[in-house]
C-alpha positions, 0 to 999 in steps of 0.5 A: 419482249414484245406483244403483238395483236394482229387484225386480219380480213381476207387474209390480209392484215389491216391493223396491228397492236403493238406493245413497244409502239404502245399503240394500233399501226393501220396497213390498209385504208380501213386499217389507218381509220381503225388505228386512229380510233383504237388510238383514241381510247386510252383505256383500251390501249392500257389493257393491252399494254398491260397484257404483256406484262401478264402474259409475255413476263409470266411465260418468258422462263417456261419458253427458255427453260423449253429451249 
């Protein structure tokens, strides 16, 4: 399972969280910019980690019982 916050500008996406990374991936210039200091602030990268554990896990048997 993996959680992924995605940024978007003009319909293309600049920065992207991702939880097996643990860390923000930038995809354009202004992309690597934001990632390097999304990335310098811990605390922010271990809220968003910490939000799979309570979304993904938490929805994980409503999803299979679904399919």
């Amino acid at each position: 399972i993996e959680y992924i916050q995605s940024y978007y500008y003009n319909k293309v996406e600049y920065a992207r969280f991702s939880s097996s990374l643990g860390k923000f991936v930038g995809f354009t210039q202004y992309g690597l910019k934001q990632a390097d200091y999304w990335n310098s602030d811990t605390s922010q990268l271990a809220q968003l980690n910490a939000q799979k554990e309570t979304y993904c896990h938490n929805n994980i048997g409503i999803d299979y019982q679904a399919a």
